[in-house]
C-alpha atoms as a printed R data frame, in Angstrom:
    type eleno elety resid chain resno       x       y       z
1   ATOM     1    CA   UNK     A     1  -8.386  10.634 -11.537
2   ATOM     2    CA   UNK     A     2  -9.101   7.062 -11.810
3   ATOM     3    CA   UNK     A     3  -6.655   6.073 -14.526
4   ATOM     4    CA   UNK     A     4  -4.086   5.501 -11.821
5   ATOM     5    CA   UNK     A     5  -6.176   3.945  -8.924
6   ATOM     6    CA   UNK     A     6  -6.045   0.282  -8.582
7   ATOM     7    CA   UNK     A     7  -8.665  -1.655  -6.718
8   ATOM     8    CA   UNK     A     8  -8.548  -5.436  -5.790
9   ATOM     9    CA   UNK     A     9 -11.080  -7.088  -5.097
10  ATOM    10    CA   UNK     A    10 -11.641 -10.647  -3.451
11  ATOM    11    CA   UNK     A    11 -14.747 -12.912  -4.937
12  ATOM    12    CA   UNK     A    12 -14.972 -11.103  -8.426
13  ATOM    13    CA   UNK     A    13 -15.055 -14.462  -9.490
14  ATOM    14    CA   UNK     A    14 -18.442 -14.605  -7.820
15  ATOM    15    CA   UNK     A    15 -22.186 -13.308  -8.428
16  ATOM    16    CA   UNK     A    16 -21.733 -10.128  -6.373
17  ATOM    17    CA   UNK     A    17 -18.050  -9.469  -7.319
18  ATOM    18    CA   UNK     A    18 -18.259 -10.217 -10.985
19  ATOM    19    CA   UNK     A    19 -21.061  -7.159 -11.319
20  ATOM    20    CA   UNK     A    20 -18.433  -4.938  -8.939
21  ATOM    21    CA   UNK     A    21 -15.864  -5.719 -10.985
22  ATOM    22    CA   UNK     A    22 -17.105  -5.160 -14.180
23  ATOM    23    CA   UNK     A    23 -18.430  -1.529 -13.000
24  ATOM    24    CA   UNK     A    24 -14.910  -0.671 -11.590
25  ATOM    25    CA   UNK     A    25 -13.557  -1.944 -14.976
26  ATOM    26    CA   UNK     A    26 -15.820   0.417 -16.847
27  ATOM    27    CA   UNK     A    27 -15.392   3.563 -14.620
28  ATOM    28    CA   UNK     A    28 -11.676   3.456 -15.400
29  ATOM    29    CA   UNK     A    29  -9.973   1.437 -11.848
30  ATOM    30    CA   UNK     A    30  -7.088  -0.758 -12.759
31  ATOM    31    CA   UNK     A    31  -8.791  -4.338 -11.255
32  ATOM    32    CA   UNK     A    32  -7.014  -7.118 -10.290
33  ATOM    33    CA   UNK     A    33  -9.204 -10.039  -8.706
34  ATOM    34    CA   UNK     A    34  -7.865 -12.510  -5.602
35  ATOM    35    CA   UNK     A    35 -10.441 -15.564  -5.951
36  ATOM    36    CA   UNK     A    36  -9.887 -19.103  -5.642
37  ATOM    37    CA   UNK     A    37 -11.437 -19.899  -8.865
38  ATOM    38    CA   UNK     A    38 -10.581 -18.074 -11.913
39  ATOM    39    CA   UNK     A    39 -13.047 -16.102 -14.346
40  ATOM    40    CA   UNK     A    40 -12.313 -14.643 -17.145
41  ATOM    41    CA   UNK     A    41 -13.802 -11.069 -16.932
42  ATOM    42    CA   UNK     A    42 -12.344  -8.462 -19.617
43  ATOM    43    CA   UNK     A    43  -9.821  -5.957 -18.017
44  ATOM    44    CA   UNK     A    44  -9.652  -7.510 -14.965
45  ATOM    45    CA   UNK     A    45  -5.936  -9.112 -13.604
46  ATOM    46    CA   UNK     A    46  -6.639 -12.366 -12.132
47  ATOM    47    CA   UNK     A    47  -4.881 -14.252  -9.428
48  ATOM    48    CA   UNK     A    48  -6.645 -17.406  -8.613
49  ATOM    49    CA   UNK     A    49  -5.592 -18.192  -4.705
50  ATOM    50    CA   UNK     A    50  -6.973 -18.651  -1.437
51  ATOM    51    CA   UNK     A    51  -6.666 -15.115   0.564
52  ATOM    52    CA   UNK     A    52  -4.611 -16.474   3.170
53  ATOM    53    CA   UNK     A    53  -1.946 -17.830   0.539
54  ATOM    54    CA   UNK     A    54   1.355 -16.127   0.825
55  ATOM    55    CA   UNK     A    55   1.439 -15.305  -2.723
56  ATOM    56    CA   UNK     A    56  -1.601 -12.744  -2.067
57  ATOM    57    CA   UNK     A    57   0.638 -11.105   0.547
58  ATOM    58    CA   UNK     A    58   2.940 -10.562  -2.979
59  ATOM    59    CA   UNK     A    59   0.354  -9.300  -4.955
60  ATOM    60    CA   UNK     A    60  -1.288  -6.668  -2.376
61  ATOM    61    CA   UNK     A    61   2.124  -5.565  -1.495
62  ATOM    62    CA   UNK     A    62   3.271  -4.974  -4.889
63  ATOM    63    CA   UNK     A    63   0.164  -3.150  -6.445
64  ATOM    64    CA   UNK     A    64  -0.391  -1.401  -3.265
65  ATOM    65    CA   UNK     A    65  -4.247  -0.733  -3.775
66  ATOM    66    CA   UNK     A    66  -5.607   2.316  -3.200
67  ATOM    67    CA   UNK     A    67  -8.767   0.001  -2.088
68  ATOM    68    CA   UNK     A    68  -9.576  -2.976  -1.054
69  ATOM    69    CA   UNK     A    69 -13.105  -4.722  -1.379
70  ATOM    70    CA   UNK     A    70 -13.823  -7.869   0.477
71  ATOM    71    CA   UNK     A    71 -16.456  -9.893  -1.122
72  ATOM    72    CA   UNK     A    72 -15.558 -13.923  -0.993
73  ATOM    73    CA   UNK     A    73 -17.265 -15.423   2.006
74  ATOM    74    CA   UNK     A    74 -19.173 -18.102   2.524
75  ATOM    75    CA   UNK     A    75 -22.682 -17.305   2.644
76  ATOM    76    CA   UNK     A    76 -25.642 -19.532   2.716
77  ATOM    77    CA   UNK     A    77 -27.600 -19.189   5.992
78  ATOM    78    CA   UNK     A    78 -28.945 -22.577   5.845
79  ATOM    79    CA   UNK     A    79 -25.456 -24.288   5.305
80  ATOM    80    CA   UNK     A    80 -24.054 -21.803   8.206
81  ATOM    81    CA   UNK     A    81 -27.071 -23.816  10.340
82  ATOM    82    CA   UNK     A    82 -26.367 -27.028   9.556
83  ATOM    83    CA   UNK     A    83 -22.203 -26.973   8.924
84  ATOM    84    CA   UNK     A    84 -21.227 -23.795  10.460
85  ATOM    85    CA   UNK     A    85 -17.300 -24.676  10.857
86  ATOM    86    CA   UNK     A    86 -16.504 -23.722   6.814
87  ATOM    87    CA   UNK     A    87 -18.612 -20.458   6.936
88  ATOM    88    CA   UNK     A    88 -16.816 -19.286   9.855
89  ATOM    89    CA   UNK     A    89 -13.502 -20.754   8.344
90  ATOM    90    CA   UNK     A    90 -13.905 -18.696   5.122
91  ATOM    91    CA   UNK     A    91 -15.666 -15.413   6.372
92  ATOM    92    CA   UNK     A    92 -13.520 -14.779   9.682
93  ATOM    93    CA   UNK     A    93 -10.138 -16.605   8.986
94  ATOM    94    CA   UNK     A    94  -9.645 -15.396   5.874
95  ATOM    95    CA   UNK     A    95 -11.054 -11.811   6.904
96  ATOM    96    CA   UNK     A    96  -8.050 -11.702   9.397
97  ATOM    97    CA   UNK     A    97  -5.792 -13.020   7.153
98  ATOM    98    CA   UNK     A    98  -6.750 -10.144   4.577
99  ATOM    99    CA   UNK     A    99  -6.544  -7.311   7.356
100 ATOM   100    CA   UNK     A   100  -3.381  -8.734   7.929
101 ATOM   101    CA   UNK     A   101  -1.892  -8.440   4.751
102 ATOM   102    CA   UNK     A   102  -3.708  -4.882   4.099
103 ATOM   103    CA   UNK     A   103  -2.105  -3.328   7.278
104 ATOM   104    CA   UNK     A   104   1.397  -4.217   6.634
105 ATOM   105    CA   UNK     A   105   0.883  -3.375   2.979
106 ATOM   106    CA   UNK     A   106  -0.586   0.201   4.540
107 ATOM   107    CA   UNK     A   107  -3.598  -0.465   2.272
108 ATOM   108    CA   UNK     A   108  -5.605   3.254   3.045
109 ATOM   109    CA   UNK     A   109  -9.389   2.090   2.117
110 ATOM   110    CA   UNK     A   110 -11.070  -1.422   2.732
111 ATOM   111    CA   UNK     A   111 -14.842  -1.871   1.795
112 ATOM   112    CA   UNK     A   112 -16.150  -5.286   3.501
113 ATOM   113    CA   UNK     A   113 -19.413  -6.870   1.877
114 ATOM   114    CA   UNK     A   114 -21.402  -7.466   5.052
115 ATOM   115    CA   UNK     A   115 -25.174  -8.456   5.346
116 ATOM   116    CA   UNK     A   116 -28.441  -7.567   6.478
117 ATOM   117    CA   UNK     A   117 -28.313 -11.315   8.545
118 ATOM   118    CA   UNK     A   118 -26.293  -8.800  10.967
119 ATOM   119    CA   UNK     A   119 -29.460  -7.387  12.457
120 ATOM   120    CA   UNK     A   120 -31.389 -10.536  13.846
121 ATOM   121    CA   UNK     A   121 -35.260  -9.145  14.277
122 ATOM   122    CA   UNK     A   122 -36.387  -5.619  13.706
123 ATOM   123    CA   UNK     A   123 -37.230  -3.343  16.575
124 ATOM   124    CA   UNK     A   124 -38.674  -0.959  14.918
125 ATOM   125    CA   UNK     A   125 -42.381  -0.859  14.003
126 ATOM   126    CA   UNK     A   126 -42.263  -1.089  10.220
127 ATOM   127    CA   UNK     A   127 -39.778  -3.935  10.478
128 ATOM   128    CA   UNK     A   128 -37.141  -1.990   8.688
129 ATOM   129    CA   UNK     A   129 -33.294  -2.228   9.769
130 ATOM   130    CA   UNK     A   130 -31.578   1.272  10.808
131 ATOM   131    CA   UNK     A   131 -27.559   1.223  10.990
132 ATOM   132    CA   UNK     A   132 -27.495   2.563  14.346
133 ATOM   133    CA   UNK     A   133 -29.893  -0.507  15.454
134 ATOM   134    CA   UNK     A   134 -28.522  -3.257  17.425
135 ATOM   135    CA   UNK     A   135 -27.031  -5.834  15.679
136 ATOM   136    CA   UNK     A   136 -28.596  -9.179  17.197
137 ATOM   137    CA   UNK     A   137 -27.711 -11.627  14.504
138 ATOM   138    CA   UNK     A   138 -30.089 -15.032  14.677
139 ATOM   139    CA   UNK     A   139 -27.620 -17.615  12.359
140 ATOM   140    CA   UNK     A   140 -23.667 -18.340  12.305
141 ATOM   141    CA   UNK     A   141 -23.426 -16.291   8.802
142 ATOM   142    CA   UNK     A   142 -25.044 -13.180  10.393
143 ATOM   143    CA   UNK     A   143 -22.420 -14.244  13.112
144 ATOM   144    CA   UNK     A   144 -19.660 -14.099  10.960
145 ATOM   145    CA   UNK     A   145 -20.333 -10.948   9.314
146 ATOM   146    CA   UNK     A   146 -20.954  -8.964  12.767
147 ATOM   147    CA   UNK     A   147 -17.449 -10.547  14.155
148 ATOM   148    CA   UNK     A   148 -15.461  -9.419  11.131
149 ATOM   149    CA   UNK     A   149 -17.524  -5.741  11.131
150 ATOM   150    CA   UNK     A   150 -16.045  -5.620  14.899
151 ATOM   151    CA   UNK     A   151 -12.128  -6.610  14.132
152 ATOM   152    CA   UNK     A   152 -12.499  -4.265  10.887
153 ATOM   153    CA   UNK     A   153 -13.505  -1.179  13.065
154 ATOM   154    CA   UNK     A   154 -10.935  -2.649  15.895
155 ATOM   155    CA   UNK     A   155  -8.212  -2.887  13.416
156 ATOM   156    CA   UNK     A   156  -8.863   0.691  11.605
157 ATOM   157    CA   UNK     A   157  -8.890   2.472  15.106
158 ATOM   158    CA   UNK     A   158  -5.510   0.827  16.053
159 ATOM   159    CA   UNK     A   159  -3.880   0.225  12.117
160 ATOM   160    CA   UNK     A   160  -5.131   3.941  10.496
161 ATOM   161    CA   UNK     A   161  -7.357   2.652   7.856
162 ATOM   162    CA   UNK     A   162 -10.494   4.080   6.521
163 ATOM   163    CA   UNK     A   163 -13.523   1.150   5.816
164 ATOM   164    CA   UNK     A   164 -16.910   0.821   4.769
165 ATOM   165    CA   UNK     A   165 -19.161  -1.586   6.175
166 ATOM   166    CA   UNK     A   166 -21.548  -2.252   3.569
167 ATOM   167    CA   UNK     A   167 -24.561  -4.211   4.781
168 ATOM   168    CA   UNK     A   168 -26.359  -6.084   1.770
169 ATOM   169    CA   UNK     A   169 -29.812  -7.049   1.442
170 ATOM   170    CA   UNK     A   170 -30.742 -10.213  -0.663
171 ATOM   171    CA   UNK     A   171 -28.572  -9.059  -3.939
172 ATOM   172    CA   UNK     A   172 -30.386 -10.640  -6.418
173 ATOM   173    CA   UNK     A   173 -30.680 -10.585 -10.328
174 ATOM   174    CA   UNK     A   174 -28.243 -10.142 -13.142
175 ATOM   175    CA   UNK     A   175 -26.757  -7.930 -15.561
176 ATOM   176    CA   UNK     A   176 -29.074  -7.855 -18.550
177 ATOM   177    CA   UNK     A   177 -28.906 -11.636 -18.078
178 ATOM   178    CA   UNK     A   178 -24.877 -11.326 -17.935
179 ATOM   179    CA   UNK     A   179 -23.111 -12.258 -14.825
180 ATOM   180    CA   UNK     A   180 -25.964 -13.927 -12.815
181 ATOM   181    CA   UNK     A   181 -26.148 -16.129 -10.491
182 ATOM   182    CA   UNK     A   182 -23.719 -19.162 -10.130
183 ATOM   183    CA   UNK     A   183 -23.454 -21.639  -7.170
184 ATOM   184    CA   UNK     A   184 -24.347 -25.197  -8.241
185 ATOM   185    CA   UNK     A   185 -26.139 -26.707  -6.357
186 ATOM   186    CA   UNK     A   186 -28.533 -22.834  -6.111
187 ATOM   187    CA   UNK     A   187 -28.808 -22.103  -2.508
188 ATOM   188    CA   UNK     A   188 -30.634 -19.065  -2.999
189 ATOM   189    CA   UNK     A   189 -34.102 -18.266  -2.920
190 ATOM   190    CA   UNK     A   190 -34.936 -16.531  -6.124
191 ATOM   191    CA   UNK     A   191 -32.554 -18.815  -8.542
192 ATOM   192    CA   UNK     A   192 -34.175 -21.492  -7.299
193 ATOM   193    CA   UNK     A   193 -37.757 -20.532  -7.997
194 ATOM   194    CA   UNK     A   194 -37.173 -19.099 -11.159
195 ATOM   195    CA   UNK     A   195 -35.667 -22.723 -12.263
196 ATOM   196    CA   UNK     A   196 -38.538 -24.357 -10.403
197 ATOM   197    CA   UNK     A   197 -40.925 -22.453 -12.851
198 ATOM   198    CA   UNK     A   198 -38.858 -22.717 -15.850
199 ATOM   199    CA   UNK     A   199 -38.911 -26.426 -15.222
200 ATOM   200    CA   UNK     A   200 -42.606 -26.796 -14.414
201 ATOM   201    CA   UNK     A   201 -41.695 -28.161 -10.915
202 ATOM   202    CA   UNK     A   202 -42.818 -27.617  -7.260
203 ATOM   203    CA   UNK     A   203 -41.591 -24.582  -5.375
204 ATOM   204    CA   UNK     A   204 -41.067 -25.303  -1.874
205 ATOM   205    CA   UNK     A   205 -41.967 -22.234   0.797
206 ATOM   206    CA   UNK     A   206 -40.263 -22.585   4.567
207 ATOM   207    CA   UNK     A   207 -42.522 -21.426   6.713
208 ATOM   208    CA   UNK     A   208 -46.195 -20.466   6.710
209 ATOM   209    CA   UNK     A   209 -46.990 -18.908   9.529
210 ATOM   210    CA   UNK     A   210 -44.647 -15.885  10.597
211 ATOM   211    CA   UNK     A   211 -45.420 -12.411  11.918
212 ATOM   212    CA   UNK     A   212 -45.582 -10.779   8.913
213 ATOM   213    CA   UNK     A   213 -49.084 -10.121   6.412
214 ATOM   214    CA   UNK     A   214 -49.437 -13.316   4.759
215 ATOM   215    CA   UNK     A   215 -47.321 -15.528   7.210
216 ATOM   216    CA   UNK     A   216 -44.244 -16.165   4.792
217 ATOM   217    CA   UNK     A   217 -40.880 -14.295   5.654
218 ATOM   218    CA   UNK     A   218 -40.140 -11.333   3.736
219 ATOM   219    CA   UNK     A   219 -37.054  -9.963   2.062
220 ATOM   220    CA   UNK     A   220 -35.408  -6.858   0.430
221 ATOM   221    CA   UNK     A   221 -34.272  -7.704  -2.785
222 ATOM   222    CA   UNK     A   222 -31.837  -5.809  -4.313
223 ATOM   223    CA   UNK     A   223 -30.925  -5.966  -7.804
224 ATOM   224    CA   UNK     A   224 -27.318  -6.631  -8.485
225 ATOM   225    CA   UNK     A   225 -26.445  -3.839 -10.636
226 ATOM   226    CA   UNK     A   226 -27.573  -1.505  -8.129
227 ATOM   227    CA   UNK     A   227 -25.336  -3.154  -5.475
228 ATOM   228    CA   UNK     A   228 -21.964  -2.855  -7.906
229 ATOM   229    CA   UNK     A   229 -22.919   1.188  -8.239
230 ATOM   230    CA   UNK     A   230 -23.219   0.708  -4.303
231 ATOM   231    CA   UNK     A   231 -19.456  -0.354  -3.897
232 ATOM   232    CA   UNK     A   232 -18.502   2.343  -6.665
233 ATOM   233    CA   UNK     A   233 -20.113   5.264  -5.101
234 ATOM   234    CA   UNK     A   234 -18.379   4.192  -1.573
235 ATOM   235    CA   UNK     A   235 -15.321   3.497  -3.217
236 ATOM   236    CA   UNK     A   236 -15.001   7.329  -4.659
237 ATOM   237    CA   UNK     A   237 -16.132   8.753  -1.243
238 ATOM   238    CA   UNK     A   238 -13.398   6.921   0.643
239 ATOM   239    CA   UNK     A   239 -11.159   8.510  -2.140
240 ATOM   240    CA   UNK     A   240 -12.214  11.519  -1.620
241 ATOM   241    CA   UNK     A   241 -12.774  11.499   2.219
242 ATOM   242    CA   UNK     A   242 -10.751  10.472   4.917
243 ATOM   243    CA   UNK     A   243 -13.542   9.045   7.329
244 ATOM   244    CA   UNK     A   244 -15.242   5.387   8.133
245 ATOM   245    CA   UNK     A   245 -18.828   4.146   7.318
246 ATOM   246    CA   UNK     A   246 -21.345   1.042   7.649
247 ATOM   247    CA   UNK     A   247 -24.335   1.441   5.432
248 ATOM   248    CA   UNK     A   248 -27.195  -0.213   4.361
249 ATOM   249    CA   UNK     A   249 -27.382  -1.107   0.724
250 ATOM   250    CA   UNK     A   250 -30.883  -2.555  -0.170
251 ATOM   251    CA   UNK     A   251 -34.028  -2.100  -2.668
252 ATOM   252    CA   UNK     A   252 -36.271  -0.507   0.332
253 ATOM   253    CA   UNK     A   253 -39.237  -2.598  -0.911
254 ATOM   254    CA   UNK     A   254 -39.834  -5.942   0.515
255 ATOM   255    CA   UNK     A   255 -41.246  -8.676  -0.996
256 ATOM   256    CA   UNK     A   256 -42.549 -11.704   0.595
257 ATOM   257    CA   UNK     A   257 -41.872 -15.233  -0.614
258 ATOM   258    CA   UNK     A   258 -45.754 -15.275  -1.605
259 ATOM   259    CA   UNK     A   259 -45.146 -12.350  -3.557
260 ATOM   260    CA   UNK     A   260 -42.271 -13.097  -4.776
261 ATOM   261    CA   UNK     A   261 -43.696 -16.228  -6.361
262 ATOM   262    CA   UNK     A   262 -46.530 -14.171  -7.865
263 ATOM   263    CA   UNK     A   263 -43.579 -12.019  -9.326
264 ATOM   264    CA   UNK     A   264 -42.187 -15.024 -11.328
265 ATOM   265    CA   UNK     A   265 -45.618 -16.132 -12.245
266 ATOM   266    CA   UNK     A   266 -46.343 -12.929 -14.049
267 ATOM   267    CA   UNK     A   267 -42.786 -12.514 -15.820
268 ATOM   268    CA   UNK     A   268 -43.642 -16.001 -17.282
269 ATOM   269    CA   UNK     A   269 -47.187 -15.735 -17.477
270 ATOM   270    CA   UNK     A   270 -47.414 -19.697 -15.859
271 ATOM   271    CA   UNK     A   271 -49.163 -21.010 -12.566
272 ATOM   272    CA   UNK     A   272 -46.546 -22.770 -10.034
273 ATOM   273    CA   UNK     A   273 -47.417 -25.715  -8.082
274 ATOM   274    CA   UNK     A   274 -46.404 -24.432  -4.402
275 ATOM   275    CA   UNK     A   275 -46.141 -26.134  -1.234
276 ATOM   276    CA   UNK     A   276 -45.464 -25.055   2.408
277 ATOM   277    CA   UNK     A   277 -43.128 -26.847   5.144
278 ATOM   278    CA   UNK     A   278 -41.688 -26.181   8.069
279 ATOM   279    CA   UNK     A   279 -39.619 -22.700   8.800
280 ATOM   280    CA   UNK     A   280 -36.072 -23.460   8.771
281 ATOM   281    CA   UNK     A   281 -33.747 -22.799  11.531
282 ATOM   282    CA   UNK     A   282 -32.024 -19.670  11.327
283 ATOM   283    CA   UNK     A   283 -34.370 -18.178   8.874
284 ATOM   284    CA   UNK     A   284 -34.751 -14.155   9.624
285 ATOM   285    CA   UNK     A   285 -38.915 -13.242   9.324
286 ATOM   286    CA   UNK     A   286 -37.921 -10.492   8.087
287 ATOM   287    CA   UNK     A   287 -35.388  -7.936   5.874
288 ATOM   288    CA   UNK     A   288 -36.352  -4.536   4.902
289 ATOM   289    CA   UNK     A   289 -33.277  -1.841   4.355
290 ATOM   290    CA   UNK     A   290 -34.017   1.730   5.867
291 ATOM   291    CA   UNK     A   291 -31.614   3.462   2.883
292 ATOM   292    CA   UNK     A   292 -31.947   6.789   3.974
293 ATOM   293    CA   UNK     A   293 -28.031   7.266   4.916
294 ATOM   294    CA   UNK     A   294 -27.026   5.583   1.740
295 ATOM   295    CA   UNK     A   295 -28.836   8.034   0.090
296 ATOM   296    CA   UNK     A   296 -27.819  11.344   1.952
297 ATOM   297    CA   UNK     A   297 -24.483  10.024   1.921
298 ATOM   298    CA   UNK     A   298 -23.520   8.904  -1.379
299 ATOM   299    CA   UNK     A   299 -26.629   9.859  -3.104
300 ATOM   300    CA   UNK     A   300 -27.104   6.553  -3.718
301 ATOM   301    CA   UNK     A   301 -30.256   4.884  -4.416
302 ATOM   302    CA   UNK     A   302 -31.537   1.235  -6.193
303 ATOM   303    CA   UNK     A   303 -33.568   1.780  -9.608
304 ATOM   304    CA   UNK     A   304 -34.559  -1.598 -10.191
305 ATOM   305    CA   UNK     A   305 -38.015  -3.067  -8.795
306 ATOM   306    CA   UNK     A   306 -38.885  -6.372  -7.818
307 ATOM   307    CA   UNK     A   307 -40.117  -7.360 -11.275
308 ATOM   308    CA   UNK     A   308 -36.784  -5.922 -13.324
309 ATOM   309    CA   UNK     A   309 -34.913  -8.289 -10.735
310 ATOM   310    CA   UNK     A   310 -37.110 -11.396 -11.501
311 ATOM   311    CA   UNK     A   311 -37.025 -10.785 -15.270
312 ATOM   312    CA   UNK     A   312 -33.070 -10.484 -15.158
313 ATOM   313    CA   UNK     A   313 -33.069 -13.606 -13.204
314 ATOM   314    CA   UNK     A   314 -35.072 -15.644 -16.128
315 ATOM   315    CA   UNK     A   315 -32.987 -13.786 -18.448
316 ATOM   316    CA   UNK     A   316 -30.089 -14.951 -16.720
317 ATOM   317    CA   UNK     A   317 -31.310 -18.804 -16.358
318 ATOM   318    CA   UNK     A   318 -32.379 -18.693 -19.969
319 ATOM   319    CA   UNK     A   319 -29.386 -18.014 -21.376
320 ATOM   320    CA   UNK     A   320 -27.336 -20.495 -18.989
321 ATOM   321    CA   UNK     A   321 -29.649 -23.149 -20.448
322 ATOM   322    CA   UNK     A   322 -28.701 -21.834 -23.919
323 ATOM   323    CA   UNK     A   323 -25.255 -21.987 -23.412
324 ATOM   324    CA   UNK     A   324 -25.005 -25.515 -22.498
């Protein structure tokens, strides 16, 4: 079946859509990547352009996708806080601009890479996030990614198109320490630790005294590889089905940022110098996936734990180190 279905995918060029990519690549999908920088990733077709360049219009048109997966975005919550005009810029503009193109090229499936930053604060009692909860989102990237989940369904009820809203929590990790993490300067939590710790240098924590058990926010990690089979077990049910989703994809197990440091700690067998400061503006308390749709759905579920994603992060950072 898949020999003849083509899939493009915007960002592959990135952390998230470089681990996609590959998958799709492996599982037989013609791939052809839209991203602004270009990557080399075997098998994949690469067109290094902005979405909203005319040329993309050209390529959509001509390969006529049977999906499309939107990953690029801009999405650091603390640069959303403190800059917000580029993160709405690249997540909404260029959403639109996509949609565009996809409706007059009759593209049938288009899988959007939203966030858990959707939700805003839990309401339920074990602080977990349901997909039927209310989305309250507390930062201009959680913003973003509820505006574009509403002009996705608005288009698709109007345009004909299936989606899938898939709602990410904290993807995090790498591939066997292939395809990890990339943004320079790291604006991430966990690369940033892990190169605190393989530097012997002071870890910074936001925020000591939230609502949660030891007063540091928590998160749902999800390893990376676990997120790719996420988009590839969506993208076959769209193929298969003719119907619209918005799911949670996360690890089910959160971590907090005390923990988390005791996570790196142990993979490297080292004590880190840690100190506290302020909570950040815009800073969730909390992420915790409820996956149980996922699951029942697409039968998906994450394998990795919070250790296998710390020890693919080092693996990751090791080798980057190596390579220089």
């Amino acid at each position: 079946m898949n020999n003849e279905k083509a899939v493009v995918i915007t960002g592959a060029s990135g952390f998230i859509g470089s681990n996609v990519a590959k998958l799709f690549v492996d599982s037989g999908f013609t791939v052809i990547n839209i991203d602004k920088k270009k990557r080399e990733l075997e098998g994949v077709t690469q067109y290094p352009f902005e979405i909203d360049n005319k040329q993309v219009k050209g390529v959509i048109e001509l390969i006529k996708p049977d999906v499309v997966i939107h990953i690029a975005a801009n999405n650091s919550v603390p640069q959303s806080v403190q800059d917000p005009m580029p993160t709405y810029t690249d997540n909404v503009l260029q959403t639109i601009s996509l949609l565009n193109t996809c409706v007059e090229a009759k593209v049938p499936n288009f899988i959007y890479a939203s966030s858990s930053s959707v939700y805003g604060t839990s309401i339920n009692e074990d602080g977990s996030f349901k997909e039927s909860d209310p989305t309250n989102p507390i930062n201009p990237y959680g913003r973003t990614k509820q505006m574009c989940e509403k002009i996705i369904k608005d288009y698709a009820d109007v345009y004909g198109f299936n989606y899938a809203n898939l709602r990410l929590f904290n993807v995090a990790g790498s591939n066997e320490g292939k395809f990890g993490y990339q943004k320079s300067p790291l604006v991430h939590v966990l690369p940033i630790l892990t190169q605190a710790a393989l530097n012997n240098e002071k870890f910074v924590i936001n925020g000591e005294d939230y609502n949660t058990p030891d007063g540091t926010c928590v998160r749902d990690y999800t390893h990376v590889n676990d997120v790719a089979r996420a988009f590839l077990s969506t993208a076959y049910w769209m193929l298969d089905q003719d119907d619209s989703i918005t799911l949670n994809i996360g690890n089910s197990n959160p971590v907090s940022m005390k923990e988390l440091v005791g996570a790196v700690e142990h993979a490297l067998s080292t004590h880190m110098l840690v100190e506290y400061t302020d909570a950040r503006a815009g800073d969730m308390e909390r992420t915790h996936a409820d996956i149980e749709f996922a699951k029942e759905l697409l039968g998906w579920e994450p394998t990795n734990s919070i250790q296998q994603i710390v020890d693919d992060e080092i693996k990751w950072q090791k080798l980057k180190v190596k390579r220089r």
